[in-house]
N, C-alpha and C positions, 0 to 999 in steps of 0.2 A: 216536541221542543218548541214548536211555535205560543203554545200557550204560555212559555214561562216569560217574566219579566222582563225586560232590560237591565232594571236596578238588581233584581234576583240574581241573573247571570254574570254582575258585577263585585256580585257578594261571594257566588260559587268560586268567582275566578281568584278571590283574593282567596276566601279560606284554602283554597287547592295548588294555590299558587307552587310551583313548583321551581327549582334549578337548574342552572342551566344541564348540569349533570344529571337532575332526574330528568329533564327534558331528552337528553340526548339517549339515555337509557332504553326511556319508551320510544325515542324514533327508532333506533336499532334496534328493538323486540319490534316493529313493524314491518323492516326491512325482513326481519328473519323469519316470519310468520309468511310473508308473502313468498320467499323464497320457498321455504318449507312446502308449501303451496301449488308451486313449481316441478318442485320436484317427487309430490304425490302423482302429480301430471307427466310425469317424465319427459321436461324441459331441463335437463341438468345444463344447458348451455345458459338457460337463463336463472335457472336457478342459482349457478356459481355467481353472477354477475351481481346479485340482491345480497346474497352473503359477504360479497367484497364489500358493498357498500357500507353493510350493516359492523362488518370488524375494522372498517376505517371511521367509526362511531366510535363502538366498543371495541374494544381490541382483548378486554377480560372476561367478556362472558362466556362460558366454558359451552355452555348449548350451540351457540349460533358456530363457534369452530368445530363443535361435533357431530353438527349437522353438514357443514360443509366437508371434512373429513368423508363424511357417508357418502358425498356423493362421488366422489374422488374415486372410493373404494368402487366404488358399481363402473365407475370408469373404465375402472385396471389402471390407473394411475397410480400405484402403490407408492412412489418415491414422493408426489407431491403431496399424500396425502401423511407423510412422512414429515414434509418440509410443514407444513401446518400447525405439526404435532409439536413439532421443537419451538414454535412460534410464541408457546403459549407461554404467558408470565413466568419469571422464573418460582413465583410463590405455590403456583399449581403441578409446578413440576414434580412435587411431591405427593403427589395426591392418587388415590385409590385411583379415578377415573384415567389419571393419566397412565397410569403404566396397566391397564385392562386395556384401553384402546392399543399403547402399544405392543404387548404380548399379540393384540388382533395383528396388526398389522405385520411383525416379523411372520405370524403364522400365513399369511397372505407371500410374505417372499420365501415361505418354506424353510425356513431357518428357527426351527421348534425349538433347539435349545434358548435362542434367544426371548423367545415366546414363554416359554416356560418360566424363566427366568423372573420376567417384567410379569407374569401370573403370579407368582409365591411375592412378590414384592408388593402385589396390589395388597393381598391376603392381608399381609402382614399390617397394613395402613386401613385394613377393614375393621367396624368395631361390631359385636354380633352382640343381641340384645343378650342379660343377662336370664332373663325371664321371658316368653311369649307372649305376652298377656291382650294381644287385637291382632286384627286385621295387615294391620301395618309393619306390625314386627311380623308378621309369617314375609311379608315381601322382603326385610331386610333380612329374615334367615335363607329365604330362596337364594337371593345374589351374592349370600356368604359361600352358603354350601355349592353354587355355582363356581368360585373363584375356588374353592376347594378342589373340584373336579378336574377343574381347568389346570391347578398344581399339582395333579397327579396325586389326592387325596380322594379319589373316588368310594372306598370303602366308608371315610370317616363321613364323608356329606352323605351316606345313605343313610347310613347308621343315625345322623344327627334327623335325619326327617323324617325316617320312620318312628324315631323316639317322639318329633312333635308329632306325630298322626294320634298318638295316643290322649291328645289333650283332651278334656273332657269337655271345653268350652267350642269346639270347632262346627260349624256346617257343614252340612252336604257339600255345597262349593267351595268353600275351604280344605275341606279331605281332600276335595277334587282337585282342585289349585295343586294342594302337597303331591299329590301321588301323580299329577301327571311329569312335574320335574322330578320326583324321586324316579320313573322309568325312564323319564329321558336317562339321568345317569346311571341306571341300571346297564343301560345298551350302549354308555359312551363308552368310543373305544378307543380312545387317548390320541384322538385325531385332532382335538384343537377348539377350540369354540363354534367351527363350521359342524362340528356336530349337534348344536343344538339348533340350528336354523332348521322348520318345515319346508316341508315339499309335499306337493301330491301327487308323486310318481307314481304312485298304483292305485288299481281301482281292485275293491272286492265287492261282490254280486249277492245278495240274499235277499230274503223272503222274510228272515225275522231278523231282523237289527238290531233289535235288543238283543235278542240270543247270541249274536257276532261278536259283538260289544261288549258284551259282560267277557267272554270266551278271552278277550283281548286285551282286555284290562285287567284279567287275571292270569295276565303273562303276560304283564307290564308291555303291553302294546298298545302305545297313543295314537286315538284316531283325535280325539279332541285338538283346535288349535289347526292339525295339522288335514283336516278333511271334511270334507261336509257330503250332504244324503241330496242324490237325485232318487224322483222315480222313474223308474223306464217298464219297459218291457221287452224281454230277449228271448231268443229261441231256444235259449237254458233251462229257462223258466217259463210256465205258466202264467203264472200269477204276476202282478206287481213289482217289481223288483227294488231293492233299493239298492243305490250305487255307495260304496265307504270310500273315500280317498286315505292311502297312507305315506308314509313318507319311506323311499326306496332300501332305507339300512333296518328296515325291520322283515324285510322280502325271507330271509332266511328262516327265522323265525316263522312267521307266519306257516312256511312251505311244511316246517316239522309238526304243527298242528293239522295238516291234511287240509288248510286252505288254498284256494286256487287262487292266483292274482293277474290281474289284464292291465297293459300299459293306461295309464290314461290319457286318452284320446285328444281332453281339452288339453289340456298339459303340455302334450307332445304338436297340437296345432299352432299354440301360441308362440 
């Protein structure tokens, strides 16, 4: 920066010149990023404090109150994160995101019909591409057939992503992407959106990981996302070992395959 001009930087400032509104925009996406920041660090005390600042800027931008919402939630503050929700403009009150976060939150006070409810409502305010045709439409079919799930349409969101599995334009990553949300909803089991959240409550033990892996994705069992590969060595095995983390609602399943599963250790120390 020191190399550029004075007069140059008099010229940036006029062509860039902004208002007072885009001014205050970018201060509050600052406030929010730091906040954000905060609460990567789990500072939720100071986190809430940069959020405040950043909605008494912006008071409409929909990210900075549903980041603040999230931290509320890890809180257990369910009511405030309640009072947040009502806060929002009343033009957003009709909006897909709005009534997804709330469906979340009745299902946090255990009150599933009303969950359900504010679910089939988001659905309904969802537009689903008519055609596939990138990268970007597979994401907005994922959070379609997601809010399906979540309305107790779990049959039709398989059905609808198994059908895009069949595209002839997809990659490897791409299939991968589909098929690992088409098992999540294979396995949901009308518990709420807290079913699609990871964990890595179990660890599985093997010598060929690939072998494991294939075994379990051809029984729509997600280790992707939800676990990653230590090497160790145990008194099970000889050899090398490699450790799988899964997430604990697949334990059943696994056990009817003749797989063995052990608490994991990091998991349960943290």
């Amino acid at each position: 920066m020191e190399n550029i001009s004075l007069l140059l930087l008099i010229f940036i400032a006029i062509g860039c010149k902004k208002t007072s509104s885009e001014a205050d925009k970018q201060r509050a996406t600052e406030l929010n990023n730091k906040a954000v920041e905060y609460r990567l660090n789990n500072d939720l005390e100071k986190a809430k404090e940069y959020f405040v600042k950043a909605l008494a800027i912006d008071s409409t931008d929909f990210s900075i109150r549903n980041q603040f919402i999230g931290v509320y939630i890890e809180q257990d503050s369910i009511d405030k994160a309640f009072q947040l929700l009502e806060e929002f403009p009343e033009d957003q009150k009709e909006s897909q995101n709005f009534y997804q976060i709330n469906g979340l939150l009745y299902e946090y006070k255990k009150q599933m019909d009303k969950a359900l409810e504010s679910y089939k409502k988001a659905l309904e305010l969802t537009d689903l591409p008519s055609t596939i045709e990138d990268e970007m439409d597979l994401g907005l079919l994922v959070n379609y057939t997601m809010l399906e799930t979540l309305a107790g349409k779990k049959e039709q969101a398989v059905n609808r992503l198994n059908k895009a599995l069949e595209l002839d334009w997809l990659t490897e990553n791409n299939k991968e992407y589909l098929e690992t949300f088409r098992n999540e909803f294979e396995f949901y089991q009308g518990n709420g959106n807290a079913d699609f959240n990871f964990s890595n409550d179990l660890t599985l033990q093997t010598t060929n990981a690939d072998s494991l892996e294939l075994l379990l994705k051809n029984n729509h069992i997600n280790t992707s996302g939800s676990g990653s590969r230590n090497m160790i060595s145990t008194n099970d095995f000889k050899n090398d070992t490699v450790e799988i983390y899964v997430d604990e609602k697949y334990k059943e399943a696994i056990h009817q395959l003749g797989i063995k599963t052990y608490p994991n250790k990091i998991e349960k120390e943290d």
